[in-house]
N, C-alpha and C positions, 0 to 999 in steps of 0.2 A: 033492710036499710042499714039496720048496724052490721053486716058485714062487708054493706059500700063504707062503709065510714073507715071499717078498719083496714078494708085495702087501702084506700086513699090514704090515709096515715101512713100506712106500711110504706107506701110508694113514695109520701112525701119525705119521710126518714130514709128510706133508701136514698133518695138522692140528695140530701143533707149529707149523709154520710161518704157518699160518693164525691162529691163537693171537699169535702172536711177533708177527704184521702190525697184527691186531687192538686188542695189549698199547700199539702206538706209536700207533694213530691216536687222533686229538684225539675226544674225547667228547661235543662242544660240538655242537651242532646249531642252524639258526634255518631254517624252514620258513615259505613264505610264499604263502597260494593267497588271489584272488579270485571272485567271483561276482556274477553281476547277479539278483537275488529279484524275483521278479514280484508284488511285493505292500509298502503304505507301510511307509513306516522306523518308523514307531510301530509298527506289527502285528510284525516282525521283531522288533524290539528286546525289545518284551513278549517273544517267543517264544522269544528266547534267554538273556533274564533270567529261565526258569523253567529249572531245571535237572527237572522232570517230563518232558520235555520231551525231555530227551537220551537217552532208549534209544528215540526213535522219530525222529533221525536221524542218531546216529553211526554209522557204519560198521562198527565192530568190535562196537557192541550188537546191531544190525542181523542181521549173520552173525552173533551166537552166539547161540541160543535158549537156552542152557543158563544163560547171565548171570544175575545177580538184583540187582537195583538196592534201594537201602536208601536212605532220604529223612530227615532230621531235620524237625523243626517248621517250619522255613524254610527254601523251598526256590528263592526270588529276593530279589535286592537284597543287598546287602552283608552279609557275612557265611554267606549260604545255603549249605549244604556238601551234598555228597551222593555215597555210597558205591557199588562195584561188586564182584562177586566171581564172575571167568568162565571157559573154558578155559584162555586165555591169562593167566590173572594177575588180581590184586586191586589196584584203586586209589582213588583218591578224590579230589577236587575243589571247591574254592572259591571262592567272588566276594570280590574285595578291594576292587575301588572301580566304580562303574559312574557313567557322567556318562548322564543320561537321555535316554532318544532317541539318543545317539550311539555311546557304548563302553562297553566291560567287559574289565574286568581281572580274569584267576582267576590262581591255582595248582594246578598238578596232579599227581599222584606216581600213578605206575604201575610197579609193582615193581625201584625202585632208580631210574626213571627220574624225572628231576624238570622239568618246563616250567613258563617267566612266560604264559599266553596269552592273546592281547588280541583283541576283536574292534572293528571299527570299522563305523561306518554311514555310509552317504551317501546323499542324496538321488540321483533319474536323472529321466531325460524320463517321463512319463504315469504318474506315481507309481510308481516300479519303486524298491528300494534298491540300488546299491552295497557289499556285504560282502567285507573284508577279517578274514580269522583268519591271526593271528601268531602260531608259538609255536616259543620259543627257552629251552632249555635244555641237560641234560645228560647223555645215554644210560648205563645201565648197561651191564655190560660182556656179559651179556645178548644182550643190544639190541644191541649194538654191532657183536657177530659177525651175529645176524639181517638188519642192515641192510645188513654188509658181503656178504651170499651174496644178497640180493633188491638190489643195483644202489644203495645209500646210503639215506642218513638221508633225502634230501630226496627222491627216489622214495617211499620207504615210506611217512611221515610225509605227505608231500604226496597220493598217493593217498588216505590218508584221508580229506585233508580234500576233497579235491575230492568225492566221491562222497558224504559230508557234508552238505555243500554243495548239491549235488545233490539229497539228499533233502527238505534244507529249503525250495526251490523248491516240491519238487512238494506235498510237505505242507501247506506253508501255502496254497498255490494250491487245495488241497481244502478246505482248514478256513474260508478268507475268503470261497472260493465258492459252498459248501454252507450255504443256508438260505434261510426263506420268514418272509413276512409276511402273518398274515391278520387280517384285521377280524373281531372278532366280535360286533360293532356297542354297543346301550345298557345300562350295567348299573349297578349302583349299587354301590358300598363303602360298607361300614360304620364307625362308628367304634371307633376300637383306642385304647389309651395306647400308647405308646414312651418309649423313651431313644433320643438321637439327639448328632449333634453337626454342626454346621452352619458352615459357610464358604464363602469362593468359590475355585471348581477353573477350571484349563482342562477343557474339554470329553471334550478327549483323553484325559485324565489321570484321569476321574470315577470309573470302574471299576479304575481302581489303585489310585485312596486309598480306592475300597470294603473292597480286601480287605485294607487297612492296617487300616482304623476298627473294620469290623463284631468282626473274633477282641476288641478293645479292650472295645463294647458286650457282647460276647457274657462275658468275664471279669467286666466290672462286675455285670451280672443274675447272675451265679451267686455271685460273691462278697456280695453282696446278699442271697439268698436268692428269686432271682429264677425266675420262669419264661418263657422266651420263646413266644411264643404264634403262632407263624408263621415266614416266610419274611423275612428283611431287605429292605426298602424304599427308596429315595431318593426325596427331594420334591422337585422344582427348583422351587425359587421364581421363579428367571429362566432362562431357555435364551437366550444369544445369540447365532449363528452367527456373524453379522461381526466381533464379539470373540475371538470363540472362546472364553468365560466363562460360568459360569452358577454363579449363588449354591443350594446344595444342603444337603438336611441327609440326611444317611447317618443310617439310621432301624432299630430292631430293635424289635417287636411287643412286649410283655407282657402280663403276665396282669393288671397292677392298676394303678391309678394312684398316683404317686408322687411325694414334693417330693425334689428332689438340695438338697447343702450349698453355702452360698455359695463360691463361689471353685470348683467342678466344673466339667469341662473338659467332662464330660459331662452334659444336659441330659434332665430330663423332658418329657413334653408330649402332647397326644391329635388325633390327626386327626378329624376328624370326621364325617361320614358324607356320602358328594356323589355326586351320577351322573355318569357321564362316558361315555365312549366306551372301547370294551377292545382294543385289537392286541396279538398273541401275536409275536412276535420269535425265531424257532427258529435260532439260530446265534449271529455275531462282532457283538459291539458296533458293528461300523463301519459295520452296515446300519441304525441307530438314527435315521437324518433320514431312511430313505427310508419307515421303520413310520410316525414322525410326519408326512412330507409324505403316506401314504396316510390315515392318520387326518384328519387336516386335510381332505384331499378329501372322505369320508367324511362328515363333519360341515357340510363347503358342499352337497355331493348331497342332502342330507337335508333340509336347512334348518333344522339344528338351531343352536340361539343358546350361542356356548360362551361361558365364565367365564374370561374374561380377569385377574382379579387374582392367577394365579400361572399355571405353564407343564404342568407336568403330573408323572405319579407312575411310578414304576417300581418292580416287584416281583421279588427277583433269585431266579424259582424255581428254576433253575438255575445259577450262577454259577463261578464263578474257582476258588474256594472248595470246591465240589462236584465238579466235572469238568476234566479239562486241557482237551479238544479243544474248540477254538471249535465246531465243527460243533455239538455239544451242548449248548451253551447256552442256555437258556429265562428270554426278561425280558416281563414284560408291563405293556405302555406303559397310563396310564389319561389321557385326555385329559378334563379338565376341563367338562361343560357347564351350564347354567340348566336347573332343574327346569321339565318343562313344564308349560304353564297348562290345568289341565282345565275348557272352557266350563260359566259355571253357569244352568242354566234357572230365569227366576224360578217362583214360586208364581204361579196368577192370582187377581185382586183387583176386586172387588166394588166401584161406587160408589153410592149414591143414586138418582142421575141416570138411570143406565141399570142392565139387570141382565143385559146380555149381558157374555159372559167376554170378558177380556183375556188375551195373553199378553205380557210382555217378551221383546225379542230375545236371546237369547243372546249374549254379549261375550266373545269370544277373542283374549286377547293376539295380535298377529302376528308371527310370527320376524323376523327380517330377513333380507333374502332374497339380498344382496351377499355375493361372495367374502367369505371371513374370513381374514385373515394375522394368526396369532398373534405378537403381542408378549411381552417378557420382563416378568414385572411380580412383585408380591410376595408378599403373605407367606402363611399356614393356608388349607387349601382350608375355603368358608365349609358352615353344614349343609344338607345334601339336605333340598327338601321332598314330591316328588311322585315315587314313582321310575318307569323305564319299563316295567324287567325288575329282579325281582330275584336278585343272585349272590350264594352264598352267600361267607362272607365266606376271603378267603386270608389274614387275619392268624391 
């Protein structure tokens, strides 16, 4: 019995003492891991400006299946908050300032613990990013004994993030690798009305101010008393790679045609009905010149004559919007062409003179039959007259 007693003592002074050790050390923590992400600084940066995003690769989400992530209306860009509740404790987090393309600034509290965390981007060699996550704050007292019996703040904390880190590698190396582009060669679109709103983006950037714009369209048709009558659209009036510019109008289907009030930010107006050529885009935005360098081939192969007074359409059956994982993303490209000429056989015609039959030759426009490099150019795709196939309509 007296050697229970004096283990017990022992074990109760040990952790007095570990406590007392505990009670004096500094609380203050700054943790600092790098990684090299095999994918552009644009694809990362999107990636971790969505906080959807973070139970498929933080580490502590990761190991606890039991967690449950809770998301507000906004879930990237300043202000986006978003909640956890898991073995370990309940916290939550949010974006303070993000400079685009390069950094993010959150807040984070995780039960009594509170960190500034920043992350930064860099360009590397053959399009790889540079990520740095910083985060410096202030341990509860918690935390403080957990960090002191696992080897300190910056082991523990640092583990996370490496492994983190780790995961964002390999994820997005699936999400930007996973996807196909197929031709599904001539079809025609019908004409729709929209509300749209129209300016010039970088390229990069087009699919961000989509899913700024569309919820914007999407509140105006409802507050309206509106129906939207499809999938959301963009028109590019111009596409210019060497720019990296293209003038767009971020476009929502309805059900009726409509005038807006002077001075509306946002716009009515009706596409109108045109053949074109159709690629299906199953995955990341990023593969988007290699669907239109396949279309473009596609339309020389053929010797089809495209319409060059704007660049092409895009339908976001899938999007940002819909799904987190790039992998699942479905946009389908419509490349612009001239309705083809069907040869007309004359009548035969009777003279006087003679009363043997004639026929006229048949006269068939000819394609042209040279490479075609599309140009950026402008405005409403014009009306379809002949079509090749018809689709039924995706507005």
């Amino acid at each position: 019995m007296k050697i229970l007693k004096y283990l017990f003592l022992f074990a109760l002074l040990s952790f007095v003492a570990l406590t007392v050790f505990v009670a004096t050390q500094k609380g203050d923590f700054s943790v600092e891991r790098s990684k090299v992400i095999n994918s552009p600084r644009t694809t990362v940066y999107n990636y971790l400006n969505d906080f959807r995003n973070y139970e498929d690769f933080e580490s502590w989400s990761v190991e606890d299946p039991s967690i449950k992530m809770t998301y507000t209306n906004k879930t990237s860009g300043n202000g986006a908050t978003f909640y956890w509740d898991g073995a370990d404790g309940k916290g939550n987090s949010i974006i303070l300032k993000t400079k685009d393309g390069e950094s993010i600034d959150q807040k984070m509290q995780f039960d009594g613990t509170e960190a500034d965390v920043n992350w930064t981007l860099k360009d590397t060699l053959n399009g790889k990013t540079k990520v740095t996550w910083k985060g410096k704050g202030t341990m509860s007292f918690l935390f403080k004994i957990y960090t002191a019996l696992h080897g300190g703040s910056d082991r523990v904390i640092g583990t996370i993030y490496e492994k983190s880190l780790a995961n964002i590698d390999k994820n997005l190396d699936y999400e930007t690798k996973t996807y196909a582009v197929t031709v599904d060669g001539v079809v025609k679109k019908t004409e729709t009305p929209y509300i749209k709103q129209t300016f010039t983006s970088e390229i990069a950037k087009v699919n961000k101010n989509a899913r700024i714009v569309i919820p914007k369209l999407i509140h105006f048709s409802e507050t309206n008393g509106l129906a939207a009558s499809g999938k959301p659209f963009i028109i590019y009036h111009t596409y210019d790679t060497k720019t990296g510019l293209a003038k767009i109008s971020i476009c929502l289907p309805i059900n009726k045609e409509i005038s807006t009030s002077s001075g509306s930010d946002i716009l009515a107006g009706k596409l109108n009905g045109f053949d074109a050529v159709k690629t299906t885009l199953n995955g990341d935005y990023s593969h988007r010149n290699e669907a239109i360098a396949k279309t473009t081939a596609y339309i020389n192969n053929q010797k089809i004559i495209p319409d060059l007074s704007w660049s092409h359409l895009e339908i976001l059956t899938l999007s940002k919007l819909d799904v987190k994982a790039s992998s699942k993303l479905v946009t389908e490209i419509y490349l612009p062409i001239k309705p083809k000429v069907v040869p007309v056989t004359a009548e035969p015609t009777y003279t006087p003179e003679s009363t043997s039959e004639t026929t006229s030759e048949p006269h068939t426009e000819q394609p042209r039959t040279e490479p075609v490099k599309r140009k950026p150019a402008a405005p409403t795709p014009a009306p379809a007259q002949t079509p090749v196939q018809e689709e039924d309509s995706e507005f």
